[in-house]
N, C-alpha and C positions, 0 to 999 in steps of 0.2 A: 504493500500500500504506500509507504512513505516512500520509494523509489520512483513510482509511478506521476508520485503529489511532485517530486525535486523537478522532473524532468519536464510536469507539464509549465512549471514556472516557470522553465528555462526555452519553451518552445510553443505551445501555445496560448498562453495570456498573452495580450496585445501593449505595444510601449503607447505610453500615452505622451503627446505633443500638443501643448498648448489647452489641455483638456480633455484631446481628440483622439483616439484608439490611432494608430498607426501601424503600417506595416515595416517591419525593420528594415531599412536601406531606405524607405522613400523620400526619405527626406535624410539629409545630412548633418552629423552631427554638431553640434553649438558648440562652438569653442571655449567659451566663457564658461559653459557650463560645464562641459570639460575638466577643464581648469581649476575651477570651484570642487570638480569632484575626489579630482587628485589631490588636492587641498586638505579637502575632511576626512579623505580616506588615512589619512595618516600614513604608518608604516605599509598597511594593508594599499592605499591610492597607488606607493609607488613602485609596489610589487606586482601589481594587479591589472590587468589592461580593461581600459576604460571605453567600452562602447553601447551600443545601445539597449544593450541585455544587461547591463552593469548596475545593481541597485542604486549604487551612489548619483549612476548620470538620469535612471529615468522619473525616482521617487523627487527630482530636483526640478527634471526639463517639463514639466506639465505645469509646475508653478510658480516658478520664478522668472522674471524676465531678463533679457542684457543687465538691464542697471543697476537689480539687485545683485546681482551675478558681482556686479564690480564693487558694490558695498558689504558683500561677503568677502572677497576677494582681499580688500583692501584693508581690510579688518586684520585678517592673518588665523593660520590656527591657533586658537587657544592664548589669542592676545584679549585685552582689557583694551580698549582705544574711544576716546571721549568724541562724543560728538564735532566738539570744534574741531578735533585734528581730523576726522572722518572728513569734514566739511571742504577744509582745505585739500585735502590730500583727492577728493575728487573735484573738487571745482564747484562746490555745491553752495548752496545757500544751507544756513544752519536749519531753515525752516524746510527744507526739501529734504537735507538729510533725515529730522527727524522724523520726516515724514515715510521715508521710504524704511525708516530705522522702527517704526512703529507696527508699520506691516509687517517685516517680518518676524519682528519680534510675535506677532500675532501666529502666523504662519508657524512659529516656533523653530526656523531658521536658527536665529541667533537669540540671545539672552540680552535683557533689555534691564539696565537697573539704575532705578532715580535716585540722587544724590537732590536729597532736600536744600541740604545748607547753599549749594549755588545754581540750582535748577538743573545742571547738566545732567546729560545723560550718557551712559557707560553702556558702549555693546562687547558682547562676546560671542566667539566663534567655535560654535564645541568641534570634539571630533564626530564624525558620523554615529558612532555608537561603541559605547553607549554615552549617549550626546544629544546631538540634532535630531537622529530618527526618532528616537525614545517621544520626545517633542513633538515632532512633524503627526506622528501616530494619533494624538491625542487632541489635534489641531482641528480644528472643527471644518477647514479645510480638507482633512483627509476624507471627510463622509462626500465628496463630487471627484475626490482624486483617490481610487481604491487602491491605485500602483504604488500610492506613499505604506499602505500597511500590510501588501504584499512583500515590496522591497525588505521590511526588519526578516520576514520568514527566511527571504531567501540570501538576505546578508548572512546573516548567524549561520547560513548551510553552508555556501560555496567561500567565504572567507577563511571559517573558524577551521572547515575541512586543509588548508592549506595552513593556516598559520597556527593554529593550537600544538603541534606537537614542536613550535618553536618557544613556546612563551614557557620561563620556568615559575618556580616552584612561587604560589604568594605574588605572582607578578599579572594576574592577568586583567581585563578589563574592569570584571565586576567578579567579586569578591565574596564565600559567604562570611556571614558571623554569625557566632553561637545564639539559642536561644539563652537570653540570663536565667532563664528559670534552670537551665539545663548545668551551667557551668560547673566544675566542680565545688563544693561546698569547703569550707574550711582552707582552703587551697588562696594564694596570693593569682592574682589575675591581672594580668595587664587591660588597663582603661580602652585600650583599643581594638580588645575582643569580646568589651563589653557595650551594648548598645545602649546600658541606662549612662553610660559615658555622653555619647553621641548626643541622647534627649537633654541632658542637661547642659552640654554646653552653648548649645544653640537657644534662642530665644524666641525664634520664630518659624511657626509650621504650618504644612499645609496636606491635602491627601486629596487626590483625585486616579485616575481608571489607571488599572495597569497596561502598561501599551504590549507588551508581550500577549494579554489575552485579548485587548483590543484587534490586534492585529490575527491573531490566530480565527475569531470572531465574524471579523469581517471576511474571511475567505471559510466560512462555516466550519472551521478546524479548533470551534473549542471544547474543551473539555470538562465543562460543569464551573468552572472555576470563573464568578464571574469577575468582571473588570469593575467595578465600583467601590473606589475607598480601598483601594490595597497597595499604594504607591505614596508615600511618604516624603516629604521635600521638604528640607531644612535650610534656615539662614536666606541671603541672597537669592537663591534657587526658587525657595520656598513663595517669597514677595514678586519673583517675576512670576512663576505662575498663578497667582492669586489676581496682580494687575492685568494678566491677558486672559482671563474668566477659564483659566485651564485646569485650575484649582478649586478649592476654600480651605478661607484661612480657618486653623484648628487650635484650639491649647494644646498646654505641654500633657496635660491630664487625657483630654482627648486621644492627643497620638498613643500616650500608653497604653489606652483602652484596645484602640485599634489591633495594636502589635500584641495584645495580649489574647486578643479576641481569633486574630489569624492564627495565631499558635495552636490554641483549642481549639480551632478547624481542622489541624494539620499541618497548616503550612511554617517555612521557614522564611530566612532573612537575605539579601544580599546589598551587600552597597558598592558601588561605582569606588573601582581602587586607583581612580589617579590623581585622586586632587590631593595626594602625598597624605596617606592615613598614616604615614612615620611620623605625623606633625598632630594626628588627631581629627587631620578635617577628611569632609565626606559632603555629598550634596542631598543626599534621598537615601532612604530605607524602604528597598521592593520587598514584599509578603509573595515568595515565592512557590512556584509547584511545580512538582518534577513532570505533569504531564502539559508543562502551555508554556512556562516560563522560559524565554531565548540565556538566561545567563545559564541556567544548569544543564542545554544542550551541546558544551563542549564535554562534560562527563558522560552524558545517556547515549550520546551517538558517539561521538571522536573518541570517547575512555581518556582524554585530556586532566584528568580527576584533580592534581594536584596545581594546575595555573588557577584551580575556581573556589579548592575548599581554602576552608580555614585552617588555624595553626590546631585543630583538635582532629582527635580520632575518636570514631565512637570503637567502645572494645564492651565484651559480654563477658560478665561472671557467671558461669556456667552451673556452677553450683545453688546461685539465688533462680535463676532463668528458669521458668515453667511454660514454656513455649505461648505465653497467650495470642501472641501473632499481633498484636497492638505496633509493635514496631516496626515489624514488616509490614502491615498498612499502610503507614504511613510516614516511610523509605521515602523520599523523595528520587531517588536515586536506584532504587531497588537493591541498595549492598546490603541489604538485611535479610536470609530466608530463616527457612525452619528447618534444621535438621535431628538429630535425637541424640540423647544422651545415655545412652546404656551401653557398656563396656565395647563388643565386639564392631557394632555400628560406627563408632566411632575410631577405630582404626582403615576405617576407609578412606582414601586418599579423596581429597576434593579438587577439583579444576575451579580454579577463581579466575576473575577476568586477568587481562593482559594489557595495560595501560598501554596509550600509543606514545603519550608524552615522554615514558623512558623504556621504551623498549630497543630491545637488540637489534631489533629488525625493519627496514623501514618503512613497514607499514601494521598498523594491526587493523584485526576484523572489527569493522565498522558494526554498529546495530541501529540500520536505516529504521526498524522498527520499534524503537523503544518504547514508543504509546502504547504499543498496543500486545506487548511480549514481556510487559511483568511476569515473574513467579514466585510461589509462594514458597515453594520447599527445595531444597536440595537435592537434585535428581538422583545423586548417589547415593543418597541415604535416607530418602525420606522421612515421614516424620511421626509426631504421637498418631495411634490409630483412632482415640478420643476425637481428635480436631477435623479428622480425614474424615471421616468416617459421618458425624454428625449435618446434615442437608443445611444448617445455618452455621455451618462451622464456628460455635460455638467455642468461645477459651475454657474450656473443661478446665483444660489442667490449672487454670489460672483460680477459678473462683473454688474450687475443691482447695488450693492451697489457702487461699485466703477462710475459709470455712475452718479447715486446721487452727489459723492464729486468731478467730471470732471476731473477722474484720465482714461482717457481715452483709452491712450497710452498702459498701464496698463491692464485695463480689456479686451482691444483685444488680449495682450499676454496671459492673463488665458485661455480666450475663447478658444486660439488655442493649447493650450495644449493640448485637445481632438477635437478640428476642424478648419482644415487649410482655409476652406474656411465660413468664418464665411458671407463674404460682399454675396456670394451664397445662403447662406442657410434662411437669414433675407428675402432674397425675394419667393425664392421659399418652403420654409420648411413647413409642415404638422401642426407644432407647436403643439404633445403630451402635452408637458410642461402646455401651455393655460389650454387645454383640461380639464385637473386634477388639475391646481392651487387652490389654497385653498382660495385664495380672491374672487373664483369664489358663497363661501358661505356666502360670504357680498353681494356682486354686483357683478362686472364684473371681468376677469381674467386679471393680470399684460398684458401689450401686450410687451411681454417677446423679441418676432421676430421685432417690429418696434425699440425696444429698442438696442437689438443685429444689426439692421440693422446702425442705427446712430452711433454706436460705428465703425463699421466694414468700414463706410466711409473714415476712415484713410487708410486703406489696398488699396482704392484703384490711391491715393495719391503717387508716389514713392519713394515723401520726408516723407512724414507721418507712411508710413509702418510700419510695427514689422518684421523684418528678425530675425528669432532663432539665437544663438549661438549653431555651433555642438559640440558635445559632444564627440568626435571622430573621429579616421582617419582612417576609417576601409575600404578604397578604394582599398586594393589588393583582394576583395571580389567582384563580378560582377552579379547584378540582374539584370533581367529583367519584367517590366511591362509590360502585354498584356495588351490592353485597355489603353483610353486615359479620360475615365470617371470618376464621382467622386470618385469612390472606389481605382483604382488604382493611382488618383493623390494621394488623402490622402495615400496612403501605399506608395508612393515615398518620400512624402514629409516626414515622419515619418524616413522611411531608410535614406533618406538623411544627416537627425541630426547627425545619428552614420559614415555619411562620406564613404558611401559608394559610390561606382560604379554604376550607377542607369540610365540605358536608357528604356523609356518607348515605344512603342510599338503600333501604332495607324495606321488603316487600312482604314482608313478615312485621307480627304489633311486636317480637320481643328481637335484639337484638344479641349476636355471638352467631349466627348462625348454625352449623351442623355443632358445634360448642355446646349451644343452649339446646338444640331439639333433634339432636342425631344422635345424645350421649347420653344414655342416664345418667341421673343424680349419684347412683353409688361409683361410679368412676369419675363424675366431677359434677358437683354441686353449686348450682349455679351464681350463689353469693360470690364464688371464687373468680367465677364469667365476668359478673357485674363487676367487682373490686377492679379488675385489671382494663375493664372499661372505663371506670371512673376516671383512669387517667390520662386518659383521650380527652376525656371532657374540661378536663384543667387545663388541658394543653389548647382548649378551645376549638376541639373538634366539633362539629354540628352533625346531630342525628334525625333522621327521618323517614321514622316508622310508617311503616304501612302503605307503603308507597313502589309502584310498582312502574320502572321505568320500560317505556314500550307502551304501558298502557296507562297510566296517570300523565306521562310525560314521555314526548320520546326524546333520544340524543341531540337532533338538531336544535327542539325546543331550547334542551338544557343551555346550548350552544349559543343559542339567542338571550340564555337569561345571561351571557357571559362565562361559562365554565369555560378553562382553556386547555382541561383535557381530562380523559377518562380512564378509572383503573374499573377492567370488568372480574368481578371475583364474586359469581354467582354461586360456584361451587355444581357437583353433583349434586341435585336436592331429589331426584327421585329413585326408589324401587326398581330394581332390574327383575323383566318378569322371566318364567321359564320356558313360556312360550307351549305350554300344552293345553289339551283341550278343557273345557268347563273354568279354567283359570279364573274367572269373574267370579266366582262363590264367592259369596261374603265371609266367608270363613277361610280363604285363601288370600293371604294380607301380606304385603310390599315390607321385611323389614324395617327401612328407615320411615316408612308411613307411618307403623306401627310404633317408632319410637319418638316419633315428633309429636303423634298423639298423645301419649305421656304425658312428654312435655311440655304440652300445652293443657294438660288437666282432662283432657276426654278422652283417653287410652280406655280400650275394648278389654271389658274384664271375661276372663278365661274360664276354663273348666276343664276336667279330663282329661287326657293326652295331647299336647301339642310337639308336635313335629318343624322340628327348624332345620332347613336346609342351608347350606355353607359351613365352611368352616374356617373364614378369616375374625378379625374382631369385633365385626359389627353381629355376625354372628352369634357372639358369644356374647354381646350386649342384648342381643334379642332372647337371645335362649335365659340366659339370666333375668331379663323384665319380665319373659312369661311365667317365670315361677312368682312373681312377686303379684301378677295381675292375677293369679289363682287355679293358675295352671294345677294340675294335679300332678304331672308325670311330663316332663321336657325330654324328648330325645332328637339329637343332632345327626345329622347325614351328613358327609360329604364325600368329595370324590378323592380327596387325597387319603394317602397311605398316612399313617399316625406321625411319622419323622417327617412329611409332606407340609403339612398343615401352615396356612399360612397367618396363620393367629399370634400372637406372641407366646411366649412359654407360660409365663404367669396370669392368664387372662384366661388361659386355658387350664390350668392348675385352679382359678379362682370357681372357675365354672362346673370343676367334678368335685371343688368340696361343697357346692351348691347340690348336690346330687346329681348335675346333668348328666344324662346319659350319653355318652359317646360312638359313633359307630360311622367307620371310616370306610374308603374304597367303593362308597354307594352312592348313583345319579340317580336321579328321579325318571323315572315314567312314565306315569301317569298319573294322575287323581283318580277317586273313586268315590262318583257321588251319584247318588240314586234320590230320585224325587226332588231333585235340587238340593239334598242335604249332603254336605260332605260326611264319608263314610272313612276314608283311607286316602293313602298313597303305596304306589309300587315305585317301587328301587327296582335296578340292575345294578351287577356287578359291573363295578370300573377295574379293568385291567392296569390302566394307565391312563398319565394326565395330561402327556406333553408327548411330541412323537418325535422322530430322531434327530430333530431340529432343535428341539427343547422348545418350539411351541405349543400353547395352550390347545391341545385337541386330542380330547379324550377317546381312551377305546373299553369297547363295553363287553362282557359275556351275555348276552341277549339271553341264553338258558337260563343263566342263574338269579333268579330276582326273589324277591318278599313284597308281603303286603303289610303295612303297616297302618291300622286301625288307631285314628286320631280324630279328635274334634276341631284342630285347626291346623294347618299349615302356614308357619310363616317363613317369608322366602328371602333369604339375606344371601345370597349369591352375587352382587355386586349394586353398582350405584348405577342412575343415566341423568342425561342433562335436558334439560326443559328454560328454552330460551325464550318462548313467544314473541314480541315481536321487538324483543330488546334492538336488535341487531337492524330492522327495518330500515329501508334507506342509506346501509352505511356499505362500504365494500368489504366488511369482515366475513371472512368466509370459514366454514364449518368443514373439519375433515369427516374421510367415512367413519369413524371412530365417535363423531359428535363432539370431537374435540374441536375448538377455534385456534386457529391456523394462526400463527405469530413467529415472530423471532424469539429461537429459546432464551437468546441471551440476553436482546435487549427488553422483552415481552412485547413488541407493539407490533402492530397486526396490521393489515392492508390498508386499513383506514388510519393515516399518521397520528391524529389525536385519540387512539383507542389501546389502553393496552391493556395484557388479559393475564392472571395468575392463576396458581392456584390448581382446583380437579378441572378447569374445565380450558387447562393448559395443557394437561401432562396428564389426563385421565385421574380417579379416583386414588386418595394418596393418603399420608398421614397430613396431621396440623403442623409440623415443625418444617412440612417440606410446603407448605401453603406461605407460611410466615416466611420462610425465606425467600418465595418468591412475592411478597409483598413489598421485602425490602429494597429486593433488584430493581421492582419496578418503580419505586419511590425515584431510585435513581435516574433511572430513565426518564420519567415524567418533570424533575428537575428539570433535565434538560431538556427536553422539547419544549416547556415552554418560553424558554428565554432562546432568542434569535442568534442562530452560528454555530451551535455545540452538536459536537456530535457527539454522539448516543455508546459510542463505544470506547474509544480513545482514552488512556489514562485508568482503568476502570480493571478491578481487582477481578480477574477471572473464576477467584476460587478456586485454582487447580492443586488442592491436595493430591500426596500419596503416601501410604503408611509405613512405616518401617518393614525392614525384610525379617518376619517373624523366624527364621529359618540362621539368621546370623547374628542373633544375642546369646549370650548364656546367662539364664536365671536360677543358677542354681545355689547362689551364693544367698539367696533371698530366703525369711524366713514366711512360711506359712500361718497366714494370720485369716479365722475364721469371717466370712465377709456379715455386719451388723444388722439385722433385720430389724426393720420397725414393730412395736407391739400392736397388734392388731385384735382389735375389738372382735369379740363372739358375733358368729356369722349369723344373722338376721332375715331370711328368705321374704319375710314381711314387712321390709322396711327398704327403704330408697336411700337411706344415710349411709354416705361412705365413711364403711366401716374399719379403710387400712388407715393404719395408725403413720405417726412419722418420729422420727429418729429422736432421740435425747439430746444433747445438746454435747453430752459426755460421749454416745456411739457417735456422734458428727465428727470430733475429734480422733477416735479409733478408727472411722472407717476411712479416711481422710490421709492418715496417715499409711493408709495400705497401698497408695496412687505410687507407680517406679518411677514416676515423672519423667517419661520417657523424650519427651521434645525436647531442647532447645533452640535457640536461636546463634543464628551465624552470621559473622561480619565480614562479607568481600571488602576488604581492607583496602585494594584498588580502588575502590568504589566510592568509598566513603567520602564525606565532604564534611564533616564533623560539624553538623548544623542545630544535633542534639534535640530534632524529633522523638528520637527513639527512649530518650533518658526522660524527657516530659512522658511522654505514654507508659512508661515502667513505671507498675506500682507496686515492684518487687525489687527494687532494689538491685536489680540484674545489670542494667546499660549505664557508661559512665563515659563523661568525654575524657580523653586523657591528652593532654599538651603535647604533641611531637613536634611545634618549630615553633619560632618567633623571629619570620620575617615581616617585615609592615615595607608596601612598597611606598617609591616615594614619591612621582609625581609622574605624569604622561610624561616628559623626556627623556628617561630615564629607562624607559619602556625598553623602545630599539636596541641600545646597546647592550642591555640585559640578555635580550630574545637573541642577539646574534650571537651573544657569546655562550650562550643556552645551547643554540643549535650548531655550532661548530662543535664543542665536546660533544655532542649526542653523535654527529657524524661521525667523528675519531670510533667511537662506542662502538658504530655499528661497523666500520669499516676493519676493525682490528678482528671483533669476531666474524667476520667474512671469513677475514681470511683464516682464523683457527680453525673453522668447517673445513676449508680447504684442506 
């Protein structure tokens, strides 16, 4: 993709002349501009030949004319020069100078700065960048001139690729610096790695759009990260952009908020390194991102690392390190994965990048894809199978240590970082995680769910809660959720952070969806539903029952009241039938029908034999409600073999101490109902479930069957989708499956403002795999509605993989019995869920049994020591640690650095030539 993006920039975008698209040669190049271009290009103008493809010559020749040409010109690089000597030195009147000195200062050409005490005014002449373009970008001129915020894309590519592996160490254009929260503690710090240094000695501020996302923006290349208020300008810098309306001016309180605000987003720091930071000065403080930002493109693409970081490295104590994955998050840079910590794993060799700035060779492998080829783990060693494993890749290992030290409060805000409904999911969740834990190769599995459940008891407290901080005030934006179930709470609750406008959309009087009326009360009790919806509601979500989009209202109406875009998360809401004959008997009932009536207070009370077929968990939630409705006698069919069964282990354990009767390896075939009364069902024998493909398709012994004499059959064999006329008018189209057709990754579907989670994405699922894709799509919907981002770019794949079970040794581990909850006397007559939850004392024992298999790893190449990673640790694990203290000193300073940089690298590479030889 980004090969594809360099080359169209460099052959088909059109040069703009005078305003006007042109074709290259048709016109002849301007000398003046020329001239001008060689000028600001600095070292790079006069290594670089200058034509019509050239960012310097064409981002210049669409707006400037001859004359300014010569008042740029005559200025000088990176000179101070007063109006009157301007005046003379062209022939001008004072009043013409300042006039044409106004423009461009507007234009953001040059730097325009009033000197009260005698009226004069003082222009200067940046370098191209970071300088002028930076400027030109954000120039209200660039919205009729697009080639100005093309030209920064493709300056930063075709320059940096030629000159980055010249620039050394601490010397390069733009600069990062540490975040303060991050620096070491205790430790002496020099003033000039410190940016509360920078805020205080400056007196005057200002903060307006970052031109790096601007720019990325304006040629629809950005990546969520918007441009408003992320760009910082101090001193002088600060009053020119304020006087040309580029700005607003801010306090010193202000900026701090700002910079403290971007950090809690994610982002870092960088400043412009040539106005001699060996002296303390600096002009702006950019709130940087490793997916849009032009200064951290000489590490992501070129592996340049060391011209751009700081004098810090981030390093991992591996012993504190519980892989939460918080850091590699939010890596700008991506030198942070996950690999694991247990003996044998970790003598595996890893390959780390290959810097181009000091390598042997004269050239290293580029990565033209850095947007879009993050990864999360270390391919040679993978990682905990907790994190892998879990559909919302969940910090297991993070909030289980934190439950260890009764930092509780704490590990329910990690947890919700990726699951809003954490008190939900401890009772109802599938628990992958278990499933694959690697303690499971001692004894028993962490019981990860009862552990997340004791934790998640705060949430439902409304003193105890965790209420996020939003992170935005993005409420002139208006979404709407269809769906009131997990998948569209979590994408509410996610939108909500960013402050937006958020009314969700429920066609049903009670809201949770299949939550509230798919589950009984004894596996989750709807207080616990409501609790964790509460806090939607403080977040200022708006809800609206009984309301049925398609037929109360359709999508375009919505469209017209203003919504600017849609998450559809209907969910499966019907009974899969079996498709035989008499099926309409009223005594022949849809499991999830029959559990929604419940739910809703009019469940169909029982008698006598009742027969449930299936044997996944809805299942076993149906077979379980019909004893309670007054069944007499529950027995279960299904087609799988007993080790088959797709039920969970414990769900199914819970249901034979209920008495259910179990009986596997049997389909249905018919009913048996004489005078319209249901009498029976016949079973056949199932040979098999899956044919040599390992797809779903069963084979039967037709000979061998039973009659099995019941008063009801209910039929939990799977889920189906019932859209009505939701969809009407829109181009979202339905697979044969009844699934809606979208993009898996990004969820948005044919219709650009429509996107879809959830069952009626991916077919009928757990709630922990709804909720994550609630969250995906939160993201997504971010971006679509603000204008230029695109939907993929920058954006955390989720590509776990687990450790190689096959190449640890655990046998040095002691066997420690796994702590079960006390669970109240089984109740067949009651709806109260009767499983108990851990002690506060088994939290700590069971806690302690976790081999804390993940850590985290630092491509040390990579790193730019900007101390994201040390902010997101709440273990105590990531630390910067001081490896230089260069400060460069000013742009002249620059050249003869770079040359004498790139002369030793060549000796370097030339010497080992030859010892290959």
């Amino acid at each position: 993709m980004a090969e594809k993006e360099i080359v169209k920039l460099q052959t088909e975008d059109v040069i703009m002349w005078e305003g006007k698209p042109i074709a290259d040669g048709d016109k002849p190049l301007r000398k003046k501009v020329v001239k001008l271009a060689k000028i600001i290009g600095g070292p790079s103008g006069m290594l670089n030949k200058i034509d019509a493809n050239a960012p310097e010559y064409y981002s210049l020749a669409g707006s400037l004319t001859d004359e300014e040409c010569d008042f740029c010109i005559a200025i000088g690089l990176r000179k101070i020069r007063r109006d009157d000597y301007l005046a003379e030195k062209l022939g001008w009147t004072i009043e013409k100078t300042r006039e044409v000195g106004h423009h461009l200062a507007w234009l953001g050409t040059v730097r325009e700065d009033l000197f009260e005490n005698d009226g004069h005014f003082e222009y200067f002449l940046p370098i191209f960048a970071p300088g002028l373009l930076e400027i030109m970008v954000v120039s209200p001129n660039a919205e009729n001139h697009p080639e100005i915020r093309r030209a920064f894309n493709q300056y930063t590519h075709d320059r940096l690729k030629t000159m980055g592996p010249m620039i050394p160490d601490g010397y390069g254009l733009m600069r990062v610096i540490p975040i303060t929260r991050a620096l070491p503690k205790g430790e002496p710090v020099d003033d000039r790695d410190n940016l509360d240094y920078y805020l205080n000695k400056y007196d005057y501020f200002s903060v307006g759009e970052c031109s790096c996302r601007v720019s990325r923006s304006s040629m629809g290349d950005g990546c969520g990260h918007l441009p408003n208020d992320r760009c910082l300008k101090l001193g002088k810098a600060a009053k020119y952009f304020v006087r040309t309306g580029k700005d607003r001016e801010i306090t010193r309180e202000e900026a701090y908020k700002i910079l403290m605000d971007c950090e809690d987003e994610g982002l870092m720091h960088c400043i412009p390194n040539i106005e001699s930071i060996k002296d303390g000065n600096t002009t702006a403080i950019c709130d940087c991102c490793g997916c849009a930002c032009f200064g951290l493109r000489p590490v992501e693409e070129f592996k340049t690392t060391d011209a751009v970081a700081s004098n810090y490295r981030s390093e991992i104590n591996p012993l504190n390190c519980v892989a939460c994955g918080k850091c590699v998050e939010n890596c700008p840079t991506n030198a942070i994965r996950l690999g694991v910590k247990l003996n044998e794993c970790t003598k595996t060799k890893i390959e780390f990048s290959h810097p181009l700035s000091k390598n042997t060779v004269a050239r290293a492998e580029r990565n033209i894809d850095y947007r879009f080829n993050r990864e999360n783990v270390i391919p040679e060693t993978g990682t905990a199978p907790c994190k892998t494993w879990c559909p919302a890749h969940i910090s297991i290992q993070g909030y289980i240590k934190m439950a260890s030290e009764g930092r509780y409060t704490e590990a329910l805000e990690l947890i919700k970082k990726d699951n809003p409904f954490p008190a939900v999911c401890g009772r109802i969740c599938n628990h992958p995680c278990e499933l694959h834990c690697t303690r499971r190769d001692v004894d028993q599995a962490i019981a990860i769910d009862d552990i997340k459940k004791f934790i998640a008891e705060k949430d439902l407290n409304a003193e105890t809660r965790f209420i996020p901080k939003k992170i935005h005030d993005y409420s002139s934006k208006k979404i709407a959720i269809i769906g009131a179930g997990p998948s569209g709470l979590s994408c509410a609750y996610y939108l909500s952070l960013y402050g937006y406008d958020i009314t969700v959309f429920e066609k049903e009087e009670k809201l949770g969806g299949m939550l509230t009326l798919g589950i009984p009360n004894f596996r989750l009790e709807k207080d616990v539903v409501e609790a964790e919806i509460d806090i939607l509601r403080e977040l200022g979500v708006k809800f609206k029952t009984g309301f049925e989009v398609g037929k109360d209202a359709s999508i375009d109406e919505l469209r017209r009241e203003g919504f600017n875009a849609f998450y559809v998360a209907i969910g499966a809401q019907n009974s899969r039938k079996l498709g035989l004959d008499d099926e309409e008997n009223e005594n022949i009932l849809g499991g999830i029908d029959f559990l929604k009536d419940i739910n809703l207070g009019k469940g169909k009370k029982l008698s006598g034999t009742v027969v449930v077929v299936g044997g996944g968990n809805v299942a076993m939630d149906v077979a379980r409600a019909a004893i309670r409705q007054g069944a007499d006698k529950v027995k279960l069919f299904c087609l799988e073999k007993r080790e088959e069964m797709p039920s969970a282990e414990d769900e199914l354990e819970e249901a034979i101490a209920e008495g259910i009767e179990i009986n596997n390896s049997w389909g249905p075939k018919s009913f048996k109902v004489e005078d319209g009364v249901l009498k029976g069902i016949e079973f056949k024998a199932c040979t098999s479930v899956k044919d040599e493909n390992g797809r779903f398709n069963p084979s039967y012994d037709e000979s061998n069957t039973q009659v099995v004499e019941c008063s009801c059959v209910l039929e939990a064999i799977g889920q189906s989708f019932a859209y009505g006329n939701l969809f009407m008018g829109t181009k979202v189209e339905i697979s044969r499956r009844g699934t809606v057709l979208a993009d898996p990754f990004t969820r948005q579907t044919n219709e650009p403002d429509i996107f879809v989670g959830g069952d009626i994405l991916n077919g009928p699922s757990f709630a922990i795999n709804a909720i994550a894709d609630g969250k995906e799509a939160s993201i997504s919907i971010h971006r679509f509605v603000w204008p230029g981002q695109l939907l993929d770019a920058g954006r955390d794949r989720k590509l776990y993989t687990e450790l190689n079970h096959t190449n640890i040794d655990l046998n040095g581990f002691d066997k420690a019995k796994r702590e079960v909850p006390k669970n109240l006397k089984v109740d067949t007559k009651s709806y109260k869920d009767n499983r108990g939850i851990l002690t506060e004392e088994q939290i700590k024992k069971e806690a302690s049994r976790c081999l804390s298999c993940g850590k985290a790893v630092v491509d040390p190449n990579m790193c730019v020591g900007c101390g994201q990673c040390v902010l997101q640790c709440k273990f105590d694990a990531a630390h910067l640690v001081k490896k230089s203290s260069i400060y460069a000193t000013n742009f002249d300073t620059l050249l003869p650095k770079a040359m004498g940089h790139t002369l030793k690298r060549g000796i370097k590479i030339a010497a080992n030539a030859l010892k290959r030889e």
